[in-house]
Predicted model as a PDB file, atoms N, CA, C, CB and O in Angstrom, pLDDT in the B-factor column:
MODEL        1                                                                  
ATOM      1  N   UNK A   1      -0.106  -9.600 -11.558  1.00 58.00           N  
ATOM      2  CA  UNK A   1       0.071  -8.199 -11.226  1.00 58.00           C  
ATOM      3  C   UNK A   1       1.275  -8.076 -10.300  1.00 58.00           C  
ATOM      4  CB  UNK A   1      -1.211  -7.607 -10.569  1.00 58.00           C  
ATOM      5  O   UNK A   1       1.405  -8.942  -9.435  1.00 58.00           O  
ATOM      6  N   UNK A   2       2.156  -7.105 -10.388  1.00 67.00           N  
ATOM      7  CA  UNK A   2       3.548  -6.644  -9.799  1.00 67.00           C  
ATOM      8  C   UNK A   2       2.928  -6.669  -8.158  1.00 67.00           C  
ATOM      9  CB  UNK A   2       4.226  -4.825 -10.498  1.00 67.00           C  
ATOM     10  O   UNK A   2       1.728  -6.694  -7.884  1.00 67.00           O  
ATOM     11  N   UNK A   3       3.893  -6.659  -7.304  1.00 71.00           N  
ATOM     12  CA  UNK A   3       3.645  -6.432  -6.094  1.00 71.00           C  
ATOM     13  C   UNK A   3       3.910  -4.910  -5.991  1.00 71.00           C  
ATOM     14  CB  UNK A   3       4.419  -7.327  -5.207  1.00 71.00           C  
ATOM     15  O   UNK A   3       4.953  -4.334  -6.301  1.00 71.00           O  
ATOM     16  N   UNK A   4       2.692  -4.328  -5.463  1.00 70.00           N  
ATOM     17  CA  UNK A   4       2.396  -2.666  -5.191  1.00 70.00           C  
ATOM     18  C   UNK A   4       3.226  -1.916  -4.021  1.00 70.00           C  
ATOM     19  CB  UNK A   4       0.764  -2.460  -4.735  1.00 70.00           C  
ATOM     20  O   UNK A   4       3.338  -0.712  -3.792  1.00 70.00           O  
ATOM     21  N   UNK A   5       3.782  -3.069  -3.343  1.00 75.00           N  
ATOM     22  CA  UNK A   5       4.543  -2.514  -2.091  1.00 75.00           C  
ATOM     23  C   UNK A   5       3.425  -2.005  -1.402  1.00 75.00           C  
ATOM     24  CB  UNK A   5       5.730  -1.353  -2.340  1.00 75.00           C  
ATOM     25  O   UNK A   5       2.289  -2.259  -1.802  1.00 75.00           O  
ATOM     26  N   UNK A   6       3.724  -1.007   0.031  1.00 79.00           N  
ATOM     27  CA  UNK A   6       2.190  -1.264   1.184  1.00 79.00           C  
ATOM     28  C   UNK A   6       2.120   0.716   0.435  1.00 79.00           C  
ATOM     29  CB  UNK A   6       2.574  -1.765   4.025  1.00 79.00           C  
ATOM     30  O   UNK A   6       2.864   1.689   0.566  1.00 79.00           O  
ATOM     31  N   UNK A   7       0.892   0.479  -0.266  1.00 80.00           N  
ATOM     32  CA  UNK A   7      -0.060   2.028  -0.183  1.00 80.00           C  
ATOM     33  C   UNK A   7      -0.897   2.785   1.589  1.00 80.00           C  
ATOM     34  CB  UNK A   7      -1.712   1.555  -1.430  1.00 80.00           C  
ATOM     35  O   UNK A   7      -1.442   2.126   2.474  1.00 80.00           O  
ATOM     36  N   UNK A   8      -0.726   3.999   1.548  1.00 82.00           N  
ATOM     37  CA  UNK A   8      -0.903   4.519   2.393  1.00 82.00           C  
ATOM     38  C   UNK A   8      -2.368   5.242   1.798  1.00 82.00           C  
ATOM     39  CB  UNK A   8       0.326   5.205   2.825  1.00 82.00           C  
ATOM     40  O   UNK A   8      -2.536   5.649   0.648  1.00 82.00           O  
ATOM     41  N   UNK A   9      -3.126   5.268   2.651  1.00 83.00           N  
ATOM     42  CA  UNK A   9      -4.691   6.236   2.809  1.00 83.00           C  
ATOM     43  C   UNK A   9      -4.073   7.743   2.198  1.00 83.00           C  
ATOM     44  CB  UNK A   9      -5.432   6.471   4.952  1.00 83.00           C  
ATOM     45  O   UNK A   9      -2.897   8.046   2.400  1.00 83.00           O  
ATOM     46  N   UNK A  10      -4.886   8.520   1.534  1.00 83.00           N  
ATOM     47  CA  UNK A  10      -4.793   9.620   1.380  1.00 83.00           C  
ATOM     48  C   UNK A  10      -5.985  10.456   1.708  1.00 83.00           C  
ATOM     49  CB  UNK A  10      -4.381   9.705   0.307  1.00 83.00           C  
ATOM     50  O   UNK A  10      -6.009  11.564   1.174  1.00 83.00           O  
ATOM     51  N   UNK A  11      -7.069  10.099   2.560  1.00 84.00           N  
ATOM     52  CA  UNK A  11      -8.374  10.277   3.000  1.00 84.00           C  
ATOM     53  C   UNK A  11      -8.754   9.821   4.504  1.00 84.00           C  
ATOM     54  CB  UNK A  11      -9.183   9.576   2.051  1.00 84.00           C  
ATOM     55  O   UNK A  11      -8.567   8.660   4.866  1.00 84.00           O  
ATOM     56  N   UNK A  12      -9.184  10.599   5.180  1.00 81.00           N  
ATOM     57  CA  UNK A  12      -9.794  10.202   6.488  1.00 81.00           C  
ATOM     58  C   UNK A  12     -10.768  10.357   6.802  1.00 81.00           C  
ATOM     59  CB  UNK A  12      -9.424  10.522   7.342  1.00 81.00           C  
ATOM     60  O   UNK A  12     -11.119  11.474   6.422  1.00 81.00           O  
ATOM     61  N   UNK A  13     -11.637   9.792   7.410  1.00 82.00           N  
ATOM     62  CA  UNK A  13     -13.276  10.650   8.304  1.00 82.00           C  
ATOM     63  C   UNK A  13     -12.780  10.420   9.641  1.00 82.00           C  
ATOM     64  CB  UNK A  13     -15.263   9.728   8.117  1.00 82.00           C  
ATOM     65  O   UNK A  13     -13.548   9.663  10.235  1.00 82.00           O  
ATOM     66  N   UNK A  14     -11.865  10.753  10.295  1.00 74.00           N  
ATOM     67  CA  UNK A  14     -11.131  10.754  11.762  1.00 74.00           C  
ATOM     68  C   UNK A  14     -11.649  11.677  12.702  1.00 74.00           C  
ATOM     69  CB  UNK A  14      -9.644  11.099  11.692  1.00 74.00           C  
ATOM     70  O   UNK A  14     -10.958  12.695  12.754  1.00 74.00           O  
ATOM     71  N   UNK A  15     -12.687  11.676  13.511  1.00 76.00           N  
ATOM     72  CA  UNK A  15     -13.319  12.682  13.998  1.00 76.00           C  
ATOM     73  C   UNK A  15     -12.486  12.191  15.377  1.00 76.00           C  
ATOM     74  CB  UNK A  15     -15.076  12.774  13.836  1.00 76.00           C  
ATOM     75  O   UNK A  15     -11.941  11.143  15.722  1.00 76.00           O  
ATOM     76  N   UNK A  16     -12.654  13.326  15.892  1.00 77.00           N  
ATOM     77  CA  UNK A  16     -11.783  13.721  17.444  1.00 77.00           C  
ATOM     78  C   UNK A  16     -10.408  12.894  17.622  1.00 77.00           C  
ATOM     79  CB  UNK A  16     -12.821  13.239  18.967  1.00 77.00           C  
ATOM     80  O   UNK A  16      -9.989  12.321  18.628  1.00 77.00           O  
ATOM     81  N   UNK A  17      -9.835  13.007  16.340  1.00 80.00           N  
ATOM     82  CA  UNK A  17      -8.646  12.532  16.116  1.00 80.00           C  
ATOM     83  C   UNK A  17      -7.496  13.852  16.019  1.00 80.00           C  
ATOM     84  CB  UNK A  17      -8.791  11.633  14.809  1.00 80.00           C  
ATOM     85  O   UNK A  17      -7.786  14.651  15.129  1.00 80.00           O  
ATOM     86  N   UNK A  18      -6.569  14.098  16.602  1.00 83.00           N  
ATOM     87  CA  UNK A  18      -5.091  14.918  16.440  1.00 83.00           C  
ATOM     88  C   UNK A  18      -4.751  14.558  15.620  1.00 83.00           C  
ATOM     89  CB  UNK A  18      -4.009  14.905  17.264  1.00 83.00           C  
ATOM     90  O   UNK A  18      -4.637  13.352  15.396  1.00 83.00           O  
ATOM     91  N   UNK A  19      -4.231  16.158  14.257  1.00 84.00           N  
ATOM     92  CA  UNK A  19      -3.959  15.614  13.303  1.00 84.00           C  
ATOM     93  C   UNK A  19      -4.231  14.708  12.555  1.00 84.00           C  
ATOM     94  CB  UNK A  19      -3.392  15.525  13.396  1.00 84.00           C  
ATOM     95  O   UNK A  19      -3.733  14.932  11.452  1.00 84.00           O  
ATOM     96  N   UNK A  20      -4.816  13.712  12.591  1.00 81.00           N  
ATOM     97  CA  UNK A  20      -5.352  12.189  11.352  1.00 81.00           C  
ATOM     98  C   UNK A  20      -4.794  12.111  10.202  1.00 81.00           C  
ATOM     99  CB  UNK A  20      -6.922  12.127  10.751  1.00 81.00           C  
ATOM    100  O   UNK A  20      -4.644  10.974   9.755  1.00 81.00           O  
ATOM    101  N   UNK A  21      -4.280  13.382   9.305  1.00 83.00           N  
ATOM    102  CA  UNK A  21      -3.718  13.132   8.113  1.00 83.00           C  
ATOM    103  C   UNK A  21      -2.214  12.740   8.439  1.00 83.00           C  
ATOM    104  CB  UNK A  21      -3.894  14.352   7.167  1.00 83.00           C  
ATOM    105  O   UNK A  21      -1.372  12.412   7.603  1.00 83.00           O  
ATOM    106  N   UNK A  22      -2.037  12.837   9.809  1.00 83.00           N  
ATOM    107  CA  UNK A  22       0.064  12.348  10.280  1.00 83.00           C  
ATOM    108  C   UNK A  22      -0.166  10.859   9.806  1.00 83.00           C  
ATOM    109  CB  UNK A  22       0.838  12.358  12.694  1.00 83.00           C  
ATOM    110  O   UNK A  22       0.847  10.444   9.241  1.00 83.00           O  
ATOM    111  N   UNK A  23      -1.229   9.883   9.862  1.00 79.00           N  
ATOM    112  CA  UNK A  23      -1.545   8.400   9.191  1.00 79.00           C  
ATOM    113  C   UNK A  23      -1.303   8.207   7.597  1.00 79.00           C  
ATOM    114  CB  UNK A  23      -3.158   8.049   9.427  1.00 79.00           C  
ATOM    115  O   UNK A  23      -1.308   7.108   7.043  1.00 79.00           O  
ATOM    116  N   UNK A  24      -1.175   8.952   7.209  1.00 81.00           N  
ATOM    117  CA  UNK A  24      -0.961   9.325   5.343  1.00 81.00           C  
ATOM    118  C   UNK A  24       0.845   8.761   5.070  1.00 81.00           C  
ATOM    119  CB  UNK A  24      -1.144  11.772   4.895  1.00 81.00           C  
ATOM    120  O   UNK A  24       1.173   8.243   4.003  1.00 81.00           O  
ATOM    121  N   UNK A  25       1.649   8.939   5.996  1.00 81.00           N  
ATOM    122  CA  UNK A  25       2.596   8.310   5.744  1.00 81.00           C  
ATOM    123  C   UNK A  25       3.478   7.177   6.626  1.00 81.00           C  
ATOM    124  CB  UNK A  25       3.148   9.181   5.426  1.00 81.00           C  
ATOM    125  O   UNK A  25       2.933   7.163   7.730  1.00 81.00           O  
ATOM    126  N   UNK A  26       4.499   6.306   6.630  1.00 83.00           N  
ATOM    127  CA  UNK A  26       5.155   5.802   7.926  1.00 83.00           C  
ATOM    128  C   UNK A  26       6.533   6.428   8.188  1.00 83.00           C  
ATOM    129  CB  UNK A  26       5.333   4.236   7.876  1.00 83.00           C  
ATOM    130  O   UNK A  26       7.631   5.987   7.847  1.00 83.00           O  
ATOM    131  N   UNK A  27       6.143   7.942   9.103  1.00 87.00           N  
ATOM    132  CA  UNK A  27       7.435   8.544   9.287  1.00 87.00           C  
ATOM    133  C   UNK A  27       8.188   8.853  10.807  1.00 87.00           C  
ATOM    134  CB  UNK A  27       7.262   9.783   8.600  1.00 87.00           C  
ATOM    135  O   UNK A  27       9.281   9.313  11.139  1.00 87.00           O  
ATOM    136  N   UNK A  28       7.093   8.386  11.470  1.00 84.00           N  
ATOM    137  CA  UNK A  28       7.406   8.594  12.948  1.00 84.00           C  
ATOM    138  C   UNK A  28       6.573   9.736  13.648  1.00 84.00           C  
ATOM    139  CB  UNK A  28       8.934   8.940  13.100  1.00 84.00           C  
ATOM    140  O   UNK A  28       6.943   9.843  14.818  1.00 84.00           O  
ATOM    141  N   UNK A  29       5.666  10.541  13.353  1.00 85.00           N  
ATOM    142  CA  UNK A  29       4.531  11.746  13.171  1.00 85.00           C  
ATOM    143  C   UNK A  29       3.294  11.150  12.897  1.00 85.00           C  
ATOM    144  CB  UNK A  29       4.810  12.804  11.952  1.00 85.00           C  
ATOM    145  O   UNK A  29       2.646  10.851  11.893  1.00 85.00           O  
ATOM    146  N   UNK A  30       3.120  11.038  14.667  1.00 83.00           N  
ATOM    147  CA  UNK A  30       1.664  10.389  14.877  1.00 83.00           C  
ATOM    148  C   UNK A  30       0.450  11.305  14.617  1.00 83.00           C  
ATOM    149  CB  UNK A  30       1.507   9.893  16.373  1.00 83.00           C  
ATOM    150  O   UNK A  30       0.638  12.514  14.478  1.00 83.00           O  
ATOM    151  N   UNK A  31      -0.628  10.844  14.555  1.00 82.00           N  
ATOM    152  CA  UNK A  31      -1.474  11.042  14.808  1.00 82.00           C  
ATOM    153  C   UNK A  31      -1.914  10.741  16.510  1.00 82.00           C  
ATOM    154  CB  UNK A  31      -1.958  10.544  13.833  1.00 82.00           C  
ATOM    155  O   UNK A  31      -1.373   9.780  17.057  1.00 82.00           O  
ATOM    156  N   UNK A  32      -2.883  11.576  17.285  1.00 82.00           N  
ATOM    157  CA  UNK A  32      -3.451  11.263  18.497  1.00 82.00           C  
ATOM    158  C   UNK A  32      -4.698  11.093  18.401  1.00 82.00           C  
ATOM    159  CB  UNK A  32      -3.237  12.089  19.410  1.00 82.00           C  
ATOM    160  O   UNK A  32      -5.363  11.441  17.425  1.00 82.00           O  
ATOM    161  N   UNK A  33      -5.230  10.417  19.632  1.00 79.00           N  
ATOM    162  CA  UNK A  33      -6.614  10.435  19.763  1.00 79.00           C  
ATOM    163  C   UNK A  33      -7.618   9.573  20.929  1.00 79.00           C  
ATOM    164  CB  UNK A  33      -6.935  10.048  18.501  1.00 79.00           C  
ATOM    165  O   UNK A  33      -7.695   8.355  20.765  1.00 79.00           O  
ATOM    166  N   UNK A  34      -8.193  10.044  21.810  1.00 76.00           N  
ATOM    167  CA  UNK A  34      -8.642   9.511  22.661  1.00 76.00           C  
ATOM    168  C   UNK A  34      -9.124   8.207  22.614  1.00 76.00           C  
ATOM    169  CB  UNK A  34      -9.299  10.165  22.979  1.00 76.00           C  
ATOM    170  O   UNK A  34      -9.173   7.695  21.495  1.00 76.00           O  
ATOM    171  N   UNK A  35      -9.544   7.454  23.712  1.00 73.00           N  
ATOM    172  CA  UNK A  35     -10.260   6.010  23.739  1.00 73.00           C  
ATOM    173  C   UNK A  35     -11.206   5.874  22.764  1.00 73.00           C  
ATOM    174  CB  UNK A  35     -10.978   5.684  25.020  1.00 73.00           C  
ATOM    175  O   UNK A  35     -11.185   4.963  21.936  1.00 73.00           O  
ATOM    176  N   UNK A  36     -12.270   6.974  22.832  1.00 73.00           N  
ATOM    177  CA  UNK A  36     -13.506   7.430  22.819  1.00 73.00           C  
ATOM    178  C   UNK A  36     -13.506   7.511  20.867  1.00 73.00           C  
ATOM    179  CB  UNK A  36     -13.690   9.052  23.925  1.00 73.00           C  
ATOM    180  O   UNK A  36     -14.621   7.346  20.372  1.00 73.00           O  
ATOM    181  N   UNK A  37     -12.484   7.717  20.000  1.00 74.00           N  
ATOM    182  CA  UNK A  37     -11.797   8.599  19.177  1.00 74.00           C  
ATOM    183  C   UNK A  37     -12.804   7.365  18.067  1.00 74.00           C  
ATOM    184  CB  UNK A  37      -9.701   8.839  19.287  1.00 74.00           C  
ATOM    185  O   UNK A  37     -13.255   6.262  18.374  1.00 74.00           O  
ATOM    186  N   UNK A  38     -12.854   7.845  17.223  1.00 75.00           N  
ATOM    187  CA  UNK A  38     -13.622   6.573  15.882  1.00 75.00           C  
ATOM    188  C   UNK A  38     -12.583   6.772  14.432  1.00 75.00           C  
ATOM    189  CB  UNK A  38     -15.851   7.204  15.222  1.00 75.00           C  
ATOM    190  O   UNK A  38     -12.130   7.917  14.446  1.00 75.00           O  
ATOM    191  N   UNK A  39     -12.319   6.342  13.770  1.00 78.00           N  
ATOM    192  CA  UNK A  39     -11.305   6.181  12.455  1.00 78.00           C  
ATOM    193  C   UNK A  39     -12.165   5.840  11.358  1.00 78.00           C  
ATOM    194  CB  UNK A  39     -10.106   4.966  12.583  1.00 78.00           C  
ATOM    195  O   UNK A  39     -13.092   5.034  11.433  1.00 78.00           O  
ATOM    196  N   UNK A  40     -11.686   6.748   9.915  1.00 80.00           N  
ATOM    197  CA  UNK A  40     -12.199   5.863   8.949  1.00 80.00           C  
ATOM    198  C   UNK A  40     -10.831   6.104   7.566  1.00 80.00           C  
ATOM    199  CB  UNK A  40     -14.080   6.415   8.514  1.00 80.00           C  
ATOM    200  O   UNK A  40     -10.811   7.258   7.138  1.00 80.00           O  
ATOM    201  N   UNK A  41      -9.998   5.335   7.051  1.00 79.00           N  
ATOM    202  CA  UNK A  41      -9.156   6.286   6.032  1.00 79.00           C  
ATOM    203  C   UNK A  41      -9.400   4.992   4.963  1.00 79.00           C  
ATOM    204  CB  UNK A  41      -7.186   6.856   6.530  1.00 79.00           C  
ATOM    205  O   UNK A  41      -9.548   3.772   5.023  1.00 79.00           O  
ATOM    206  N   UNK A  42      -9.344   6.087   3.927  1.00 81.00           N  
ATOM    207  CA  UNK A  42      -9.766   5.836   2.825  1.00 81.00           C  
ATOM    208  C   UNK A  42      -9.328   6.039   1.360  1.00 81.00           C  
ATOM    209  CB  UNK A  42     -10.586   6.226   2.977  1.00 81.00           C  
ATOM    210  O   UNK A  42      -8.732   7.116   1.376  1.00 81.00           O  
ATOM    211  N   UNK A  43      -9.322   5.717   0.526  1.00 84.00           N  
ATOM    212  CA  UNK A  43      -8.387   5.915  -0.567  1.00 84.00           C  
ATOM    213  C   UNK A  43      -6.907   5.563  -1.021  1.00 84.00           C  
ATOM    214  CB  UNK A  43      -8.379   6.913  -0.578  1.00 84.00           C  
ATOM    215  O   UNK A  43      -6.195   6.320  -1.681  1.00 84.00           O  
ATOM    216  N   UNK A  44      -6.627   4.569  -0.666  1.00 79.00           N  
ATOM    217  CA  UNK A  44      -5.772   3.828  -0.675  1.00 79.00           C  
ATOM    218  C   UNK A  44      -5.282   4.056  -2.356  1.00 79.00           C  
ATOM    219  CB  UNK A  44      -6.278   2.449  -0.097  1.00 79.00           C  
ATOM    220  O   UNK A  44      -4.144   4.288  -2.765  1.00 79.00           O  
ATOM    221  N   UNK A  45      -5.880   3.984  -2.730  1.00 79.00           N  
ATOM    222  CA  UNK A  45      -5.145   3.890  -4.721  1.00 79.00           C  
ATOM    223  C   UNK A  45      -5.140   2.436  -5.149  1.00 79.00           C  
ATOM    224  CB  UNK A  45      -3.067   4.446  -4.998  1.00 79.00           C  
ATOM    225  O   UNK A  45      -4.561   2.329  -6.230  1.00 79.00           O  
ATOM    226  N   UNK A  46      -5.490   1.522  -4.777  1.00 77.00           N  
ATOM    227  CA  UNK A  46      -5.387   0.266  -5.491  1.00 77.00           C  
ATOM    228  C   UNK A  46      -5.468  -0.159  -6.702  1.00 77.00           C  
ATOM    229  CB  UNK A  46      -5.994  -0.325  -5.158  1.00 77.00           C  
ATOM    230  O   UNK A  46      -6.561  -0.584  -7.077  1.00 77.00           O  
ATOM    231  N   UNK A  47      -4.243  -0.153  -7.699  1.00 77.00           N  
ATOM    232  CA  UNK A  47      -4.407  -0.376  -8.972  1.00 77.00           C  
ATOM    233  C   UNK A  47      -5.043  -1.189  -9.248  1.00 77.00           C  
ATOM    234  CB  UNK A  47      -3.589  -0.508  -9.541  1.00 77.00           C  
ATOM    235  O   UNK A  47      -4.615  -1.860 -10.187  1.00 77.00           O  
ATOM    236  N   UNK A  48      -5.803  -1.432  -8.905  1.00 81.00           N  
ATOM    237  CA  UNK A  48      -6.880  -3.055  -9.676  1.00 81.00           C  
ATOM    238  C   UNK A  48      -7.199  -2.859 -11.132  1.00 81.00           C  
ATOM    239  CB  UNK A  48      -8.783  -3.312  -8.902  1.00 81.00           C  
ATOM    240  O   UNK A  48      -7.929  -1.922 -11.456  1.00 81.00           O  
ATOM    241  N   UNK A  49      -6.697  -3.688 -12.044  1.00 84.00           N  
ATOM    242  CA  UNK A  49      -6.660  -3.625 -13.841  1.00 84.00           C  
ATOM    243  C   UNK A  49      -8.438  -4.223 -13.856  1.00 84.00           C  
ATOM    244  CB  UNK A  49      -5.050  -5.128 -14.907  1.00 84.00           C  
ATOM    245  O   UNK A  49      -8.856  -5.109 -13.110  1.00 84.00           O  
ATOM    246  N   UNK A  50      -9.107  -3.628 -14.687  1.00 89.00           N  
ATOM    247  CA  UNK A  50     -10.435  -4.490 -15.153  1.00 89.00           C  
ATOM    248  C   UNK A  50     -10.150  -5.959 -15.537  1.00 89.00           C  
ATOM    249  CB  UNK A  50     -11.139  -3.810 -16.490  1.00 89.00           C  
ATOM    250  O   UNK A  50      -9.258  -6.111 -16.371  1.00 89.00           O  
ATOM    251  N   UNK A  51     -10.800  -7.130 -15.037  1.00 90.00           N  
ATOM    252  CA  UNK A  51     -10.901  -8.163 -14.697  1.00 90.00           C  
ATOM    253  C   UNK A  51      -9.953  -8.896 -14.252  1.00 90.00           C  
ATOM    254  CB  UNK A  51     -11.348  -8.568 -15.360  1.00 90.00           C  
ATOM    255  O   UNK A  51      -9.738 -10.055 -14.608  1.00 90.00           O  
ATOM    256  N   UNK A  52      -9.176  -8.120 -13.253  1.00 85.00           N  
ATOM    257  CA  UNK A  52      -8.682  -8.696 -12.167  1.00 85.00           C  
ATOM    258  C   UNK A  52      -8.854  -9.611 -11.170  1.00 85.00           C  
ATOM    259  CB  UNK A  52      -8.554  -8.133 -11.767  1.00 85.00           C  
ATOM    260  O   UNK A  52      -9.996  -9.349 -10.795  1.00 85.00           O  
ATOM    261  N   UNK A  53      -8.395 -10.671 -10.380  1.00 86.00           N  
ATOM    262  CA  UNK A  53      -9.059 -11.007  -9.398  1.00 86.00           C  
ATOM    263  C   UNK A  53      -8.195 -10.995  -8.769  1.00 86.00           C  
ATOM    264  CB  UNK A  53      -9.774 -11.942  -9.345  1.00 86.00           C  
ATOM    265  O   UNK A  53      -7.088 -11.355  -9.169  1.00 86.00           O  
ATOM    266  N   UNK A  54      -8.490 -10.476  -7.310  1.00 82.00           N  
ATOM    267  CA  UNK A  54      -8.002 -10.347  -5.798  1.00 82.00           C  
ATOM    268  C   UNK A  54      -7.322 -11.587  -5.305  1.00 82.00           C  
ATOM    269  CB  UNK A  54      -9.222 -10.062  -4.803  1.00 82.00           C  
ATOM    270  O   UNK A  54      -8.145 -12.503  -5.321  1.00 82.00           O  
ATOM    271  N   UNK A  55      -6.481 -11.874  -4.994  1.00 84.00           N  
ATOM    272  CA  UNK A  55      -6.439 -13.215  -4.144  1.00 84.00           C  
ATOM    273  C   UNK A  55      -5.799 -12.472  -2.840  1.00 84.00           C  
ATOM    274  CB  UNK A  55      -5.375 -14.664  -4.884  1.00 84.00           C  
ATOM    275  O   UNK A  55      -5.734 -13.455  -2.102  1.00 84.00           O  
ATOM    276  N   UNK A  56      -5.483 -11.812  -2.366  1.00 81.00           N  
ATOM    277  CA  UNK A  56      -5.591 -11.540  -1.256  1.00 81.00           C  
ATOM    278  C   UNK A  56      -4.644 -10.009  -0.936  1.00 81.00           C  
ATOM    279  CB  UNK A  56      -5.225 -12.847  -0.552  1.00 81.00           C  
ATOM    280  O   UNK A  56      -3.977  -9.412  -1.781  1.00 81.00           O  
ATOM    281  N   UNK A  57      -4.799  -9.662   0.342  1.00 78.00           N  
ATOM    282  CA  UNK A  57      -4.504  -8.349   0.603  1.00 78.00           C  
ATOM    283  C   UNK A  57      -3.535  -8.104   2.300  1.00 78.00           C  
ATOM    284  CB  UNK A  57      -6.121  -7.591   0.532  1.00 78.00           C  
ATOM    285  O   UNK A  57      -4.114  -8.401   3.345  1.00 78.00           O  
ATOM    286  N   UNK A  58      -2.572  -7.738   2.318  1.00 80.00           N  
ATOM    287  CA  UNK A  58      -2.050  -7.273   3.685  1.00 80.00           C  
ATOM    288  C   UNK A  58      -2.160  -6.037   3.933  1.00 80.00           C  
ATOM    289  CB  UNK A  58      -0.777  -7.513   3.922  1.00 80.00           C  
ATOM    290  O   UNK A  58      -1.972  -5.099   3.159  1.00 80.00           O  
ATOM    291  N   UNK A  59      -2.556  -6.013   5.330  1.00 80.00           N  
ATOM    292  CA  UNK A  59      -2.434  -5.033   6.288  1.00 80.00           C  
ATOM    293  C   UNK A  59      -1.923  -4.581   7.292  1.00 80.00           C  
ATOM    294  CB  UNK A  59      -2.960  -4.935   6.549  1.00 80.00           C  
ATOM    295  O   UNK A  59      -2.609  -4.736   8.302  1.00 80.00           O  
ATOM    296  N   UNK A  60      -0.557  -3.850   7.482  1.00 81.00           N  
ATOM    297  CA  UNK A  60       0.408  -3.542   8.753  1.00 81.00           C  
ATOM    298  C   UNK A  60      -0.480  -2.748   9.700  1.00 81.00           C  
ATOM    299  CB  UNK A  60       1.854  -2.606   8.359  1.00 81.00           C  
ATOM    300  O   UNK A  60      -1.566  -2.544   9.159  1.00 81.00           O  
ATOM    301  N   UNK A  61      -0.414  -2.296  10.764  1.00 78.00           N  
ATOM    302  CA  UNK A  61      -1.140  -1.589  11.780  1.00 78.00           C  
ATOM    303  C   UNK A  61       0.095  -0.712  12.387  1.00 78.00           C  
ATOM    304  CB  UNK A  61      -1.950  -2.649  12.909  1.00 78.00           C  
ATOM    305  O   UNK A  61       0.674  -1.461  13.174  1.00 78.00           O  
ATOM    306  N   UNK A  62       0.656   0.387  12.360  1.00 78.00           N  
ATOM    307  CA  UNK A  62       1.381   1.151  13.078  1.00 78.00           C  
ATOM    308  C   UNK A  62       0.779   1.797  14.288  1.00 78.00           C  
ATOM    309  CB  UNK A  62       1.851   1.998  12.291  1.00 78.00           C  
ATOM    310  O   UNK A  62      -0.099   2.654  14.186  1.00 78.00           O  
ATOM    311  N   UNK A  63       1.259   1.380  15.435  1.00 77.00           N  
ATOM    312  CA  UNK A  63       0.545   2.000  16.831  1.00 77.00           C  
ATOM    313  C   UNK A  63       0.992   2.249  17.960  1.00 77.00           C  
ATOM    314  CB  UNK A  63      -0.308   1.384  17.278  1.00 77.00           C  
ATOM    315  O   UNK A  63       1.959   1.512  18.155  1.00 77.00           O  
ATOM    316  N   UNK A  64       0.804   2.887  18.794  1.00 74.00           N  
ATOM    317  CA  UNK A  64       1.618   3.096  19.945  1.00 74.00           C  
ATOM    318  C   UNK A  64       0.705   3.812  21.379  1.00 74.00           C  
ATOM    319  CB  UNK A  64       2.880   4.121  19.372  1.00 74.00           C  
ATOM    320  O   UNK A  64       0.233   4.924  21.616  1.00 74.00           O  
ATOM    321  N   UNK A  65       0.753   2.942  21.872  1.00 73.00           N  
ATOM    322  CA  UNK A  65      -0.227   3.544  23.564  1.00 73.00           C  
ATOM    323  C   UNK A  65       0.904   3.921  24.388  1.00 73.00           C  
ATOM    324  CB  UNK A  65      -1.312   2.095  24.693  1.00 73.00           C  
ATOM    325  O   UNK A  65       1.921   3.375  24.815  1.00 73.00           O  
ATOM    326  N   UNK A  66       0.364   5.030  24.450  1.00 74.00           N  
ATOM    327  CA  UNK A  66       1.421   5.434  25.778  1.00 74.00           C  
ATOM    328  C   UNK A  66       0.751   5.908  27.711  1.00 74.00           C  
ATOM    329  CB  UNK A  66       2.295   7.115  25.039  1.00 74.00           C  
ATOM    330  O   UNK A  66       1.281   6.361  28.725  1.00 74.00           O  
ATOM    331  N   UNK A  67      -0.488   5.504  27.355  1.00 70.00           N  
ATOM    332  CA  UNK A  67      -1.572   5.743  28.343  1.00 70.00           C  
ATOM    333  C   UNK A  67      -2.457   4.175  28.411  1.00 70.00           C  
ATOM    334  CB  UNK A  67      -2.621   7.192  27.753  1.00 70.00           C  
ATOM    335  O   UNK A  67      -3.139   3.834  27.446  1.00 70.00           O  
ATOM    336  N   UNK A  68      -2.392   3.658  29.148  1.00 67.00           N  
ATOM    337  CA  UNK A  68      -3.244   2.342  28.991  1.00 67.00           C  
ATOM    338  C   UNK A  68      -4.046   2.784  30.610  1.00 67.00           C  
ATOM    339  CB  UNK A  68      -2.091   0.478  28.861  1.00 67.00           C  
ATOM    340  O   UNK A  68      -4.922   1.943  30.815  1.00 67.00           O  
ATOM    341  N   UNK A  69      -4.005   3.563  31.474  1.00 64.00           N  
ATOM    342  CA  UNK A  69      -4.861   3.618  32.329  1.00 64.00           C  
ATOM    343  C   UNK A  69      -4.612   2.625  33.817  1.00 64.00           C  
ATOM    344  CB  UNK A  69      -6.025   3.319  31.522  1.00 64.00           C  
ATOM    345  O   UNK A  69      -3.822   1.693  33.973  1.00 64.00           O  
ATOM    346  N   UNK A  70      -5.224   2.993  34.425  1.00 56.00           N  
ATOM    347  CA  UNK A  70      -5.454   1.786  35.371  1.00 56.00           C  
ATOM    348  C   UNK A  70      -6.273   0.837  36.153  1.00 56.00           C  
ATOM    349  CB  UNK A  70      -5.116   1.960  35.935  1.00 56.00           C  
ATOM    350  O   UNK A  70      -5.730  -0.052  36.808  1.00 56.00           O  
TER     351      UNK A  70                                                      
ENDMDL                                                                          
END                                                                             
């Protein structure tokens, strides 16, 4: 199978999250959200062909604290 390049979520359950759908792309247009804040995104699109097998999967993390507290 071709390499898919990195798919982005088109789905969230982001409760007490700012904005959450700004995570849908990598453009510089965050999303916010407290300590406290819980994440779920979902729908990625993964072409998986019927009887495929997985051998493995990457995941980048885009993030940025600008409050770490003291």
């Amino acid at each position: 199978m071709p390499d898919t390049g990195f798919l982005f979520p088109t789905a969230n359950d982001a409760a007490g999250w700012t904005s959450p759908d700004n995570v849908h792309a990598s453009d510089d247009v965050r999303a916010t959200a407290p300590d406290s804040a819980q994440e779920r995104y979902k729908n990625f699109g993964w072409p998986v062909p019927p009887g495929a097998t997985i051998l493995g999967l990457e995941f980048v993390l885009e993030g940025l604290v600008t409050d770490i507290g003291s």
